[in-house]
C-alpha positions as CSV (number, residue, x, y, z in Angstrom):
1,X,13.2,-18.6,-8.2
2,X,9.6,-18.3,-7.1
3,X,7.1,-15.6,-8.5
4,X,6.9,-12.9,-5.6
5,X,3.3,-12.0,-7.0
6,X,2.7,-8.3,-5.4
7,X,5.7,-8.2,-3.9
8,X,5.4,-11.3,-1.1
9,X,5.8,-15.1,-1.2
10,X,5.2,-16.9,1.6
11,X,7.3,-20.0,3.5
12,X,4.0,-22.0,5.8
13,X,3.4,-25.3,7.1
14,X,0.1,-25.3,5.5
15,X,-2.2,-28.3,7.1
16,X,-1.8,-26.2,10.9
17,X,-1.6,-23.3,8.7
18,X,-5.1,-23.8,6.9
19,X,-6.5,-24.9,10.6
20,X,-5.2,-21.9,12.3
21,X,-6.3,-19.7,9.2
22,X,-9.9,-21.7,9.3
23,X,-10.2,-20.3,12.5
24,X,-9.2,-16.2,12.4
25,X,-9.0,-15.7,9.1
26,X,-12.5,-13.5,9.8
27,X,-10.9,-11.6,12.5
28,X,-10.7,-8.5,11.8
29,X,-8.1,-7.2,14.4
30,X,-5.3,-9.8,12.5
31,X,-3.7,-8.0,9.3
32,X,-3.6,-10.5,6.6
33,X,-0.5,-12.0,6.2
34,X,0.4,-10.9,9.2
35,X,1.4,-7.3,7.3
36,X,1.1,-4.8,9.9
37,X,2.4,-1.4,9.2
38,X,6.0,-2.3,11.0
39,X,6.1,-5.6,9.5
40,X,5.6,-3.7,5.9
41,X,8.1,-0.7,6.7
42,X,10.9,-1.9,9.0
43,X,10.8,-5.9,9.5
44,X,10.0,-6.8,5.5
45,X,8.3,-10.0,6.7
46,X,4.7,-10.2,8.1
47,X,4.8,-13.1,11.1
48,X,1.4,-15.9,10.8
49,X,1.2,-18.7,13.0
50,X,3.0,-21.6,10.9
51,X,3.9,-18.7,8.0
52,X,6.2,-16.2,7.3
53,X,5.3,-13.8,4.4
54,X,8.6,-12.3,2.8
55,X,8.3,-9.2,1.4
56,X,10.4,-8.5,-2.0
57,X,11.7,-5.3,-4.0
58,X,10.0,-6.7,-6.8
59,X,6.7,-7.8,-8.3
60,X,7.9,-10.8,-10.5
61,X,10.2,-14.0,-10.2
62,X,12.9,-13.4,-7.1
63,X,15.6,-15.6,-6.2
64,X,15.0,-17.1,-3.1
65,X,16.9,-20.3,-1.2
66,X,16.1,-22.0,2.4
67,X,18.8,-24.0,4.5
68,X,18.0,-25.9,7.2
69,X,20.9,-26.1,9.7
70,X,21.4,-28.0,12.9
71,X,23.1,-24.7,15.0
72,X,22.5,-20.9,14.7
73,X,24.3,-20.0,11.6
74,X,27.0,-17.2,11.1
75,X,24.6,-14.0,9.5
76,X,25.8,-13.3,5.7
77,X,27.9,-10.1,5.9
78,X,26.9,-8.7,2.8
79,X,23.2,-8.7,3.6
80,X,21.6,-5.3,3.4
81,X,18.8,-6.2,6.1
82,X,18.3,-9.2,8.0
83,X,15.2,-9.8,10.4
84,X,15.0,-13.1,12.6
85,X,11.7,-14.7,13.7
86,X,10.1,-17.8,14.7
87,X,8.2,-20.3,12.6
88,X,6.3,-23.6,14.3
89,X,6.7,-26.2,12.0
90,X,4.8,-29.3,13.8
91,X,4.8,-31.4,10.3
92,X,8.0,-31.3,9.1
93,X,6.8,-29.9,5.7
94,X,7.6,-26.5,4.2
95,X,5.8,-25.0,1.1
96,X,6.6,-21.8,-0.9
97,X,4.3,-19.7,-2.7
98,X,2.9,-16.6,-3.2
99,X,-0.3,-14.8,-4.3
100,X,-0.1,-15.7,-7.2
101,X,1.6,-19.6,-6.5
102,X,-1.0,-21.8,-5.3
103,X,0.8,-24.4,-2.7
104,X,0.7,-26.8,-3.9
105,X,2.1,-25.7,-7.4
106,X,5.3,-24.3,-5.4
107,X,8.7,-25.7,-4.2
108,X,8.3,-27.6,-0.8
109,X,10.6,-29.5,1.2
110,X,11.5,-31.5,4.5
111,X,12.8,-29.9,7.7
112,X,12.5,-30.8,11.2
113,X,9.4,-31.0,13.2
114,X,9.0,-28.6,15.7
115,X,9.9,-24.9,16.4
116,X,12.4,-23.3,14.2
117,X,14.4,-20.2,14.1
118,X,14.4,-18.2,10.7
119,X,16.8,-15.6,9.8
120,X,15.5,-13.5,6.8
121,X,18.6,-11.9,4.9
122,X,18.1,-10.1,1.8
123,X,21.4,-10.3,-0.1
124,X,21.7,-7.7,-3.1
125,X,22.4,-9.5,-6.2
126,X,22.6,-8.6,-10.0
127,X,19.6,-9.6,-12.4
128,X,19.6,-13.2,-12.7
129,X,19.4,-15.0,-16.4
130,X,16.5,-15.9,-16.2
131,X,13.6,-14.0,-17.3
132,X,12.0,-11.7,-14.5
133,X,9.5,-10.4,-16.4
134,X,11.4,-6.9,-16.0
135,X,9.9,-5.2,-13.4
136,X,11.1,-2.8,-11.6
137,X,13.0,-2.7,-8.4
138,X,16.1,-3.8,-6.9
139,X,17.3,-7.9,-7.1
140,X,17.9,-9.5,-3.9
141,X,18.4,-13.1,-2.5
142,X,16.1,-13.7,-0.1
143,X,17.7,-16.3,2.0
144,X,15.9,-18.4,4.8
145,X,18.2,-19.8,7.5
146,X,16.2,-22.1,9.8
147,X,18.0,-24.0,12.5
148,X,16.0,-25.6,15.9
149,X,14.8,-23.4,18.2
150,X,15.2,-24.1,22.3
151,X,12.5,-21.9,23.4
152,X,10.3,-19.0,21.6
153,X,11.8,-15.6,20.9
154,X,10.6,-12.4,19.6
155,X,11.2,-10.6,16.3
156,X,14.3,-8.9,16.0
157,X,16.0,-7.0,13.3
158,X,19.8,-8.0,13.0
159,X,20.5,-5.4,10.5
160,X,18.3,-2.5,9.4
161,X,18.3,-2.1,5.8
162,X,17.4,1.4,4.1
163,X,14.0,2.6,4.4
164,X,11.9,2.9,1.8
165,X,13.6,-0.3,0.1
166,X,11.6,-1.6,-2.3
167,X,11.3,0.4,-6.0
């Protein structure tokens, strides 16, 4: 579980993260988060250098769960949308949080060095039972499948979930 403050957490290599950030966060052509009006209304994820911001359905404590795998993964059939991306990982080191999650307060972990392949899913679930400090929207697992990447790719949406999705 992670708190999805307004609606986002975010999955980064922070150290070339912060650099890269250091460097255009002033730029005013470069939506933050990288939340451009697609990546709000049909991918669900807005796409940073060394960061991947996942939109959520809800404003409070999601479930959420990363696996690292050595091979493209089967997709999870019961997933309602599922976008794939890149994410350059040069240290090895993940860290979660959100808006409201400073990094270093969040879940972080180990995976390998280098460029990665990440499959968003978002998997509709019941409530879990734990408190979510009962907001509104719809419960889904956002899961993260990252396996090693050969060579960069573009964004691509594997399955387009319902639009608007989140309320």
């Amino acid at each position: 579980m992670i708190d999805a403050d307004h609606g986002q957490f975010y999955v980064q290599d922070l150290g070339p993260y912060d650099v890269w950030m250091a460097e255009h966060a002033a730029d005013p052509d470069l939506p933050p988060a990288g939340w451009t009006q697609e990546a709000v209304y049909i991918h669900r994820i807005g796409v940073e250098p060394h960061s991947i911001s996942v939109g959520t359905a809800r404003d409070d404590m999601v479930e959420s769960l990363i696996i690292v795998h050595e091979f493209e993964p089967m997709t999870e059939p019961t997933a309602e949308h599922i976008v794939e991306t890149d994410l350059d990982v040069p240290t090895g080191q993940l860290t979660m949080s959100s808006p409201g999650v400073q990094p270093e307060d969040g879940p972080s972990m180990a995976v390998p060095a280098g460029l990665l392949r990440a499959r968003v899913s978002y998997i509709p679930t019941e409530a879990p039972d734990v408190d979510t400090n009962d907001g509104p929207g719809d419960h889904f697992l956002c899961r993260i499948d990252l396996w090693p990447a050969g060579q960069t790719r573009e964004l691509v949406i594997l399955k387009q979930g319902p639009n608007p999705w989140a309320g």
